[in-house]
C-alpha positions in Angstrom: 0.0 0.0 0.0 0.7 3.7 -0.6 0.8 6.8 0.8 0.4 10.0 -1.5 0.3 13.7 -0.5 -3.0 15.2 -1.5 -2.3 18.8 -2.8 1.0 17.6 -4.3 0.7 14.3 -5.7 3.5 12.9 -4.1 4.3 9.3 -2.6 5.1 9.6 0.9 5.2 6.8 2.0 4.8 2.9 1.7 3.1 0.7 3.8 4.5 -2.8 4.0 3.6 -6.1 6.0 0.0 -6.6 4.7 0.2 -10.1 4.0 -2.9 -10.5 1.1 -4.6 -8.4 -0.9 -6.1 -5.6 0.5 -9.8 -5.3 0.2 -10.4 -2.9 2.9 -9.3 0.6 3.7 -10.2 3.1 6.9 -8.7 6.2 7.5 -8.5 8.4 10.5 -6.5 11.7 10.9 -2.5 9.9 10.8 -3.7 6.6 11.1 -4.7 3.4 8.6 -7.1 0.6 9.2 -6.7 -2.6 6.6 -8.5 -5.6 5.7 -8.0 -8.4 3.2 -11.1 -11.0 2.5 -8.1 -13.4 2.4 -6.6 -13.1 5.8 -7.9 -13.0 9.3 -5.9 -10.0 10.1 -6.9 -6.4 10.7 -3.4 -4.2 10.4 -3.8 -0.4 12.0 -0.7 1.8 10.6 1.0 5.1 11.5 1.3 7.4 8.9 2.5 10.1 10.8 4.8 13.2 8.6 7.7 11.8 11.2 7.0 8.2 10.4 6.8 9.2 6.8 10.3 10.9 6.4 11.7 7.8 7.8 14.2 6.1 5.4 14.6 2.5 4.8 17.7 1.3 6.6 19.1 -1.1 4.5 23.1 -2.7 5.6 25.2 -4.9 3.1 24.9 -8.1 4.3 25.5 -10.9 2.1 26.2 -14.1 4.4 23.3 -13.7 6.6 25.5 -13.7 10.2 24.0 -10.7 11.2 23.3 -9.7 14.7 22.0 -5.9 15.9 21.6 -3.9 19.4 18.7 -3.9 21.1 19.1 -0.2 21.1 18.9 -0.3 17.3 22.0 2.2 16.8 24.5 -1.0 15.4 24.5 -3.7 13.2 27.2 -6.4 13.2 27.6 -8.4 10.2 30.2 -10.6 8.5 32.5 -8.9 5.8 32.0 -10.1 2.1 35.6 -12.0 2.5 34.7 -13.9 5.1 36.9 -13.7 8.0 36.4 -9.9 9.1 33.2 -8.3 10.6 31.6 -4.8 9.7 30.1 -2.7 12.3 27.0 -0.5 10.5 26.1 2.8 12.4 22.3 3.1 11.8 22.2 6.9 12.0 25.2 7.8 9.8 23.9 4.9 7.8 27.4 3.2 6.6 30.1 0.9 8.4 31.9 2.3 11.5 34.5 0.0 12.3 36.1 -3.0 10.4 36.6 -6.0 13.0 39.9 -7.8 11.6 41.4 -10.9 13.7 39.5 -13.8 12.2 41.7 -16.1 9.8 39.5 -18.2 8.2 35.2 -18.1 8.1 33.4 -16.7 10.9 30.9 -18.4 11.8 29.2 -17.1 14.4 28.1 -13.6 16.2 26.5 -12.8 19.5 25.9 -9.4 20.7 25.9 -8.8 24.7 22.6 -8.1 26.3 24.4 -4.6 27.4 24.9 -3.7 23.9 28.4 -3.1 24.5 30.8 -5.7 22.8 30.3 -9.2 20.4 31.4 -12.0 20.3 32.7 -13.9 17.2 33.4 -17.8 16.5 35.4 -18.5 13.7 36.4 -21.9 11.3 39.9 -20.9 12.6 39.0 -22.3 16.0 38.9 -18.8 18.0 36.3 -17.0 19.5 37.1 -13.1 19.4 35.5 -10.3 22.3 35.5 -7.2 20.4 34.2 -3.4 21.6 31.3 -2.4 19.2 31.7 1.6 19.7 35.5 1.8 19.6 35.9 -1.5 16.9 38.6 -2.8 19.3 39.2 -6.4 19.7 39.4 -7.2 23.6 39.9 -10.5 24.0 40.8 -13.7 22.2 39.8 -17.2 23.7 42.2 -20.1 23.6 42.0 -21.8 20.6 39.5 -24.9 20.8 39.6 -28.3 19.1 37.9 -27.9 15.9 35.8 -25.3 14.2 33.5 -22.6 16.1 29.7 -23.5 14.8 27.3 -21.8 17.5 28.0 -19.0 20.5 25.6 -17.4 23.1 25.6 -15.8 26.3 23.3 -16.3 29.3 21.0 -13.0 30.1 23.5 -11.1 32.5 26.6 -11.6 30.1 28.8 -13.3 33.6 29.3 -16.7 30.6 28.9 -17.8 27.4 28.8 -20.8 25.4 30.3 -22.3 22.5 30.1 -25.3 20.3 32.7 -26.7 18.0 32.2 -28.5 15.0 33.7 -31.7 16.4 30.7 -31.6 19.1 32.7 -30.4 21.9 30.5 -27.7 24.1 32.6 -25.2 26.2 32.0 -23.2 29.0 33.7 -19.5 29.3 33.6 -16.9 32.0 33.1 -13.3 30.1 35.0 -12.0 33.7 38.1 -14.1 34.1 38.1 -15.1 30.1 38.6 -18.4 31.0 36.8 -22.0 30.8 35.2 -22.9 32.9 33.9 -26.4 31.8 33.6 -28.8 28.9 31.3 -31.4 27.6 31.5 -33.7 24.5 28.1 -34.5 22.8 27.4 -37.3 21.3 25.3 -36.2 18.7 26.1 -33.6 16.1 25.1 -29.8 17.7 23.0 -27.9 15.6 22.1 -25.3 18.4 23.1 -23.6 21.6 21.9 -21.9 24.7 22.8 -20.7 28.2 20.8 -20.0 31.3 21.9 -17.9 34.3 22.9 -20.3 36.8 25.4 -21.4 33.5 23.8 -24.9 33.0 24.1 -25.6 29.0 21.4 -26.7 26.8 22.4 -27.9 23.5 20.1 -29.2 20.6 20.9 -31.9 18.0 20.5 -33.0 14.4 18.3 -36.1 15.7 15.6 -33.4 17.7 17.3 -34.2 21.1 17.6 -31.5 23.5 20.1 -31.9 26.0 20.9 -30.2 29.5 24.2 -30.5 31.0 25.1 -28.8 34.6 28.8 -28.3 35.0 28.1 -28.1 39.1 27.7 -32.0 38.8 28.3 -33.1 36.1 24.8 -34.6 34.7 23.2 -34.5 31.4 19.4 -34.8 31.1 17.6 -34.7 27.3 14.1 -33.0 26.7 12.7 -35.3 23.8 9.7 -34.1 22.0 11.2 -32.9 18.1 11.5 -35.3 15.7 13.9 -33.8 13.8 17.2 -31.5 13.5 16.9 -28.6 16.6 16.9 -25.4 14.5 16.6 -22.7 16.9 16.7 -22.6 21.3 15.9 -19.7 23.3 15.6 -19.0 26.7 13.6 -16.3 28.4 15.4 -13.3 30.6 14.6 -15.4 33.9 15.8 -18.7 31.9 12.7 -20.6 33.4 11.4 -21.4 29.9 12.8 -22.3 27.2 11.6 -22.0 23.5 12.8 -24.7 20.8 11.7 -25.4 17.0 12.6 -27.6 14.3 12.7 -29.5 11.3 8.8 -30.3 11.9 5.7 -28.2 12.0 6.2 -27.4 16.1 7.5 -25.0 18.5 7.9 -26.4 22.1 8.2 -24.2 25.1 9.6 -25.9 28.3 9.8 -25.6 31.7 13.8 -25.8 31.9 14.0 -27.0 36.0 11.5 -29.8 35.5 12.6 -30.7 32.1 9.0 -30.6 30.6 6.9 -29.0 28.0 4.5 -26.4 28.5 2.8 -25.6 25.5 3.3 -27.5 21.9 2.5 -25.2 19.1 1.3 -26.1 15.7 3.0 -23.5 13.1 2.0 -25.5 9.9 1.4 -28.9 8.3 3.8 -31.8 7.7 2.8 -31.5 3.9 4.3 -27.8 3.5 8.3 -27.1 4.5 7.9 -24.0 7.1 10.9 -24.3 9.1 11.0 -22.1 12.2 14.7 -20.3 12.3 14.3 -17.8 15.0 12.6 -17.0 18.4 12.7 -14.6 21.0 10.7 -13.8 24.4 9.2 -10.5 25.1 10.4 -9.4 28.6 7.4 -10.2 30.5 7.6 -13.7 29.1 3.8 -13.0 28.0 4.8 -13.0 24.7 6.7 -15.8 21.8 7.8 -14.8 18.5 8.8 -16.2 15.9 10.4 -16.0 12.2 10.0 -18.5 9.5 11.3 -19.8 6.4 7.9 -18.7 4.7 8.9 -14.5 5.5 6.3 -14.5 8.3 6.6 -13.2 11.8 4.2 -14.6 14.1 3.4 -13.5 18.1 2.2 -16.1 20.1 0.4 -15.7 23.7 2.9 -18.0 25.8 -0.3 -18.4 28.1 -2.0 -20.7 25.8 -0.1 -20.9 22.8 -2.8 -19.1 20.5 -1.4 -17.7 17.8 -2.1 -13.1 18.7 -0.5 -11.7 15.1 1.2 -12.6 11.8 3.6 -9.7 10.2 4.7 -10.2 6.7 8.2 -9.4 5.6 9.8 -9.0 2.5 12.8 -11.0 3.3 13.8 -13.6 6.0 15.0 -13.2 8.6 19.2 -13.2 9.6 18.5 -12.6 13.4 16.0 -11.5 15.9 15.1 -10.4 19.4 12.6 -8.5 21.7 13.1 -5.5 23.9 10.4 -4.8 25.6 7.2 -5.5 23.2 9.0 -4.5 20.1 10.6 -7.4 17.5 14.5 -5.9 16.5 16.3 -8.3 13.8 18.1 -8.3 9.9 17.1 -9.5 7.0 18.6 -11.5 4.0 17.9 -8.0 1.9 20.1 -6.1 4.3 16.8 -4.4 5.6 16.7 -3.4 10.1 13.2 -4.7 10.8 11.6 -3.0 14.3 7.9 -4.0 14.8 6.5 -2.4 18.0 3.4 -4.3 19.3 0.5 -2.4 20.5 -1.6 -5.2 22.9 -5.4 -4.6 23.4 -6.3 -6.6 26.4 -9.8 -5.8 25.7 -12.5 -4.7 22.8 -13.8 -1.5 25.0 -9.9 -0.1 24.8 -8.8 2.6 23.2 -5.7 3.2 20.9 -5.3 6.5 20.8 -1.9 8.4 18.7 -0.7 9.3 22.0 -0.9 5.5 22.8 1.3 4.7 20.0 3.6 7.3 20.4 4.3 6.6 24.2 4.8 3.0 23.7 7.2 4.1 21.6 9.4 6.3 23.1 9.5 4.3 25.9 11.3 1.4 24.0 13.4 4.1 22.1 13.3 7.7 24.1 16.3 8.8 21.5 14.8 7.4 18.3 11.9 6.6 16.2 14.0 5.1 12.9 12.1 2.9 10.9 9.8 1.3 12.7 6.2 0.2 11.8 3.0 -0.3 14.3 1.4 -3.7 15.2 -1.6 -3.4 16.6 -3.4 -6.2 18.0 -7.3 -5.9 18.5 
């Protein structure tokens, strides 16, 4: 859909996300109301002169390693050779820093939860701290066995995990830079995550997911995928844990007893739709997701239902919440930021006020390219 400027005849702006045809159109002073007779979905979008003058951030990405700041001010991506690692500054809109220590591939990125520094794993068996601001490297970790495939940190950024290629998983205080503990799985480790009392979970290419606690030394599976693990995430209190695959389900856990929560149907076995990305909202009331069919979907962790679907033009390289608003990359180089407006009720009232405080309390210094979800 399009904007155009009445007197001049001018296209201010364009509205994208709307997922089908649109059939339906409301309009009232800055704000749009769309239908399609081919989707369940009622979108409600700002079309505010400020929101309009927003430009399309687009980065250079070409490998799809991308991770950004929940702060939306830097985007880290791999380098077209390879080995090094750009730094793109939203607001002057090009690469800040070039991160060169990497010899071979990298693999993997993982930006702290402080939005400070990030952390790269590389084919030349390293794993690299570097300062995002100042494009200094800080740190480099002992050189492991094989390969770096998968890194991430626990919520408070105390330790972080890595997993080689050869299936050996490695414990690493961000404080002391040092290890702290190692385990061997024997299955090949497709995924990787770390909760705040540093017990590792680690998923696998046969849909086992795996808990080992370094305090004693015992390894517990969750089974309930039938196939290859693609994506783990735990919430901010690491209580629950979030896991899809290979098959038409995302799982969410309760990580202390070892046992699901909520199983929840995202397709059919007939149609490929494979689940690459999740994230919590704060409050834990909240799942997203991002798929292999260019939708993002909000689930109600309560019950599983599915709240919203967002079409994107482009999947998905990364993604996380802040707050209720959905920050990731996609393959087209595009910074997505979807801020989710949640009507408990029919008799409430969204108001432009209500949008524009919801906003600024995610982003008080910005309001770059961002588009209004509003769930009634």
């Amino acid at each position: 859909m399009v904007v155009w400027e009445t007197e001049t005849g001018k296209l201010v702006h364009t509205l994208e996300g709307q997922q089908a045809i649109v059939s339906h159109l409301a309009l009232a002073k800055y704000l749009v109301v769309s239908a399609s007779l081919k989707s369940p979905y009622i979108k409600l979008w700002n079309i505010t002169p400020e929101q309009a003058k927003e430009k399309r951030q687009t980065f250079p990405d070409k490998s799809g390693i991308v991770d950004v700041t929940t702060t939306c001010q830097y985007v880290v991506y791999r380098s077209d050779n390879g080995c090094d690692i750009k730094v793109w500054d939203i607001d002057d809109r090009e690469d800040k820093y070039t991160l060169v220590g990497h010899t071979a591939e990298v693999k993997c990125l993982v930006i702290t939860h402080d939005n400070k520094y990030v952390l790269s794993g590389s084919e030349d068996k390293s794993v690299i701290l570097w300062h995002i601001k100042s494009g200094e490297g800080m740190h480099i970790f002992p050189e492991q066995p094989a390969a770096i495939q998968h890194l991430n940190l626990n919520r408070n950024d105390t330790h972080f995990i890595s997993a080689c290629k050869d299936n050996n998983i490695t414990l690493w205080s961000m404080r002391e830079k040092s290890l702290k503990a190692v385990t061997l799985s024997s299955r090949p480790v497709t995924s990787v995550a770390l909760t705040n009392s540093s017990v590792m979970i680690y998923g696998t290419r046969d849909g086992i997911i795996c808990q080992y606690n370094p305090k004693n030394g015992k390894t517990h599976t969750m089974k309930g995928h039938k196939s290859t693990i693609q994506c783990l995430v735990l919430s901010d209190d690491s209580r629950m844990l979030a896991s899809s695959a290979m098959d038409p389900y995302i799982i969410i856990w309760n990580v202390d007893k070892r046992k699901k929560l909520k199983t929840i149907s995202v397709g059919s076995t007939d149609i490929q739709c494979d689940v690459n990305h999740l994230a919590f909202s704060g409050d834990n009331r909240f799942l997203s997701s991002a798929a292999s069919d260019k939708q993002v979907k909000l689930y109600r962790v309560q019950d599983g239902c599915l709240v919203t679907t967002q079409y994107v033009y482009s999947n998905l390289t990364s993604m996380k919440m802040k707050y209720y608003c959905i920050i990731g990359g996609t393959r087209i180089g595009q910074l997505l930021v979807l801020k989710i407006h949640y009507v408990e009720n029919e008799g409430d009232e969204c108001s432009d006020d209500d949008i524009s405080q919801f906003g600024s309390r995610m982003f008080p210094h910005t309001q770059r390219n961002s588009s209004c979800c509003t769930v009634l």
